[in-house]
C-alpha positions in Angstrom: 80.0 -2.1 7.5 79.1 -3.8 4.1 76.2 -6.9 3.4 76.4 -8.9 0.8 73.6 -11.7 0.2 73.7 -14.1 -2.5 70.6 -15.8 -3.3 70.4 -19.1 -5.9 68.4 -19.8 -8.3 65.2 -21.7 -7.1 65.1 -25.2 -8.5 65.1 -25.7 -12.2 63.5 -28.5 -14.7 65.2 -31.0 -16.5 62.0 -32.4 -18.1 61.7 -29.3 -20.2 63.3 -30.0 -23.6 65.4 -26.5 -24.1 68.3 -27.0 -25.7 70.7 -24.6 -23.7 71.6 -25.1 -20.3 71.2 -21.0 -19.9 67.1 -21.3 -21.2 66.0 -24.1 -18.6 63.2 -22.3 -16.7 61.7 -23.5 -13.0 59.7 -26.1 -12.1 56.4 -25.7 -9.6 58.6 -25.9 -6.6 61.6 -23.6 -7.7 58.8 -21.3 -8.7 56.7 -21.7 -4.9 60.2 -21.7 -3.5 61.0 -18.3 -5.5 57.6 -16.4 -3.7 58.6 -17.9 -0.3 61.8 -16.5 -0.3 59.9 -13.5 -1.4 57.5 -13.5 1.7 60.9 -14.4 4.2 62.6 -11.1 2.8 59.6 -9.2 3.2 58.8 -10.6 6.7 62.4 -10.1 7.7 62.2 -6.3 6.3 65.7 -7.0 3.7 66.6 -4.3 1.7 69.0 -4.7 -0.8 70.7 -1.3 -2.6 71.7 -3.1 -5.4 70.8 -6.5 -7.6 72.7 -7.8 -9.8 71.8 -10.9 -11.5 72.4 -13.7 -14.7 70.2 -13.3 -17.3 69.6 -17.4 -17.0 65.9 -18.3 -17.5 65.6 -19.8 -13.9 67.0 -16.6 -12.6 65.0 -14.4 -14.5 62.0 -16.5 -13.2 63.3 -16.6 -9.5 63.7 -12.9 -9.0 60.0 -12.8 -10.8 58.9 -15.2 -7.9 60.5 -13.7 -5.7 58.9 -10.1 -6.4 55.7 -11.7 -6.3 56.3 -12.6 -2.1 57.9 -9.4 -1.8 55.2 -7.2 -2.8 57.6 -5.5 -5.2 60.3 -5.2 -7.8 64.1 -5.6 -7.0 64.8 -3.0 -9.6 67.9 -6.0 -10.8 70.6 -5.5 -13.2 71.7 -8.5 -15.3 75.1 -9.2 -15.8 76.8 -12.9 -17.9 79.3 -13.0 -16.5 77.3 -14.2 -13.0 76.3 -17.0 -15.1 78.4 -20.2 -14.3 81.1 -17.8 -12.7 83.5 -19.1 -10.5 83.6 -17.7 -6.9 87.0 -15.6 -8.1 84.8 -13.8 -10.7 82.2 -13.1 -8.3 85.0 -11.6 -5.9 85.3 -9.5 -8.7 81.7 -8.6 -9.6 81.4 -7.8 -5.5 84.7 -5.8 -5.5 83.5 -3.5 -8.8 80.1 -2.7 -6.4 82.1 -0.5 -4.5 79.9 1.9 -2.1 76.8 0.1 -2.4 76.0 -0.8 1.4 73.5 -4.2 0.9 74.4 -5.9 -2.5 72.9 -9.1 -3.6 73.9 -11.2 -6.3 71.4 -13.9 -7.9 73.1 -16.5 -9.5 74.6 -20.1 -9.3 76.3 -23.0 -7.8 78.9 -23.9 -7.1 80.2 -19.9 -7.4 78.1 -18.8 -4.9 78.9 -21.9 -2.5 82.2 -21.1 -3.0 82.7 -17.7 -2.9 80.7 -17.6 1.0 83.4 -20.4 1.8 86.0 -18.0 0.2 84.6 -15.2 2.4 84.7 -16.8 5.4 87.2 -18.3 7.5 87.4 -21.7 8.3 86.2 -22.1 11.8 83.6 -24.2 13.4 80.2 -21.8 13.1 77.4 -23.8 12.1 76.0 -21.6 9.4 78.9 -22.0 7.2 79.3 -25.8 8.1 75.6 -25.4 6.5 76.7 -24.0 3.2 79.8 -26.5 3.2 77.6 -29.5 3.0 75.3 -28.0 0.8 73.8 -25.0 -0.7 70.7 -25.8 -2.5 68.2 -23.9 -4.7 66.5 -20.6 -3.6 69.1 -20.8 -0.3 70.1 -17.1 0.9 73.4 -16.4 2.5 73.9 -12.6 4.1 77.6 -11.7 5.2 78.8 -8.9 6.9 82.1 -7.2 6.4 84.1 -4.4 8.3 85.0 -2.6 5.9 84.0 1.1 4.2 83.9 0.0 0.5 83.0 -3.4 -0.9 86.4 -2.6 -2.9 87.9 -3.5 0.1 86.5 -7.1 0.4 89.4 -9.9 0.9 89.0 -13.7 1.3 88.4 -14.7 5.3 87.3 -11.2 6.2 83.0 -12.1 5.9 80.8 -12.9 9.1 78.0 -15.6 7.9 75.0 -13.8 9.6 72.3 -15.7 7.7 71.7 -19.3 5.3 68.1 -19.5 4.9 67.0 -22.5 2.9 63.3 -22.6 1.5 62.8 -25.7 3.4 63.6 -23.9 6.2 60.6 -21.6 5.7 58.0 -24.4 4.6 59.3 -28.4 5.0 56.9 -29.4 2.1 60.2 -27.1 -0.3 62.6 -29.5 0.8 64.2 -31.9 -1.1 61.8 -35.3 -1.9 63.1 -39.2 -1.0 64.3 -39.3 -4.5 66.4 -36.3 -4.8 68.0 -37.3 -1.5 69.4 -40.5 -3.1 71.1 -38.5 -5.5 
């Protein structure tokens, strides 16, 4: 048996004036979202043996958020080519992980939306009916696999045992009236 979990980025400004997409950093609620996550993963006793993460800003300052409700450090490797990647590249990344029993990748959407819809098969669970509509900031999504060697990972073959979304955890991390109209 193999996990992998695949965490997002927490929510990121736009009001900041950076001028790359790559350098925009959290907001206040990404960043409270970040240490809840945190807290859930510690309450929940998750163990990851690997990280591996983009070297984005908001990711960098997710995992730091992150640590902070967890109580320690993730120990994460950073790799480009998470940033932006589509859920095919990510396949990859996973694949090249080989023995590592609990990965989890910190990244972006829509590659990590995808790649748990890629994952998974098409039936009517409720957790991945969750993801399909929508997998926002700081979300967490665990899947199991049969299989001896993350190598051996193959589209359809992932059980969705977890989508934890911040709001979730703590209503007030949800998104606001005005986000929901867009």
């Amino acid at each position: 048996m193999r996990l992998l979990s695949l965490l997002r980025h927490a929510k990121s400004s736009w009001d900041d004036p950076v001028q790359r997409d790559f350098d925009r950093p959290l907001n206040a609620r990404g960043r409270r979202a970040a240490v809840r996550m945190g807290q859930y993963l510690r309450d929940e006793g998750l163990h990851f043996d690997a990280v591996i993460a983009s070297p984005a800003v908001r990711v960098l300052e997710t995992l730091e958020g992150v640590e902070e409700g967890l109580g320690r450090s993730l120990g994460a490797t950073h790799d480009r080519r998470i940033y932006m990647a589509s859920a095919a590249s990510l396949l990859d990344l996973v694949q090249g992980a080989h023995d590592v029993p609990h990965l989890l990748l910190v990244g972006h959407n829509p590659g990590l939306e995808d790649l748990v819809l890629l994952l998974t098969p098409d039936d009517a669970s409720p957790l991945r009916a969750a993801v399909a509509e929508k997998y926002p900031t700081a979300a967490l999504a665990t899947l199991a696999f049969a299989v001896d060697s993350l190598a051996a990972v193959r589209e359809g073959q992932g059980h969705l045992t977890r989508f934890t979304r911040p709001r979730d955890l703590d209503p007030s991390l949800g998104p606001d009236a005005r986000e929901e109209a867009r």
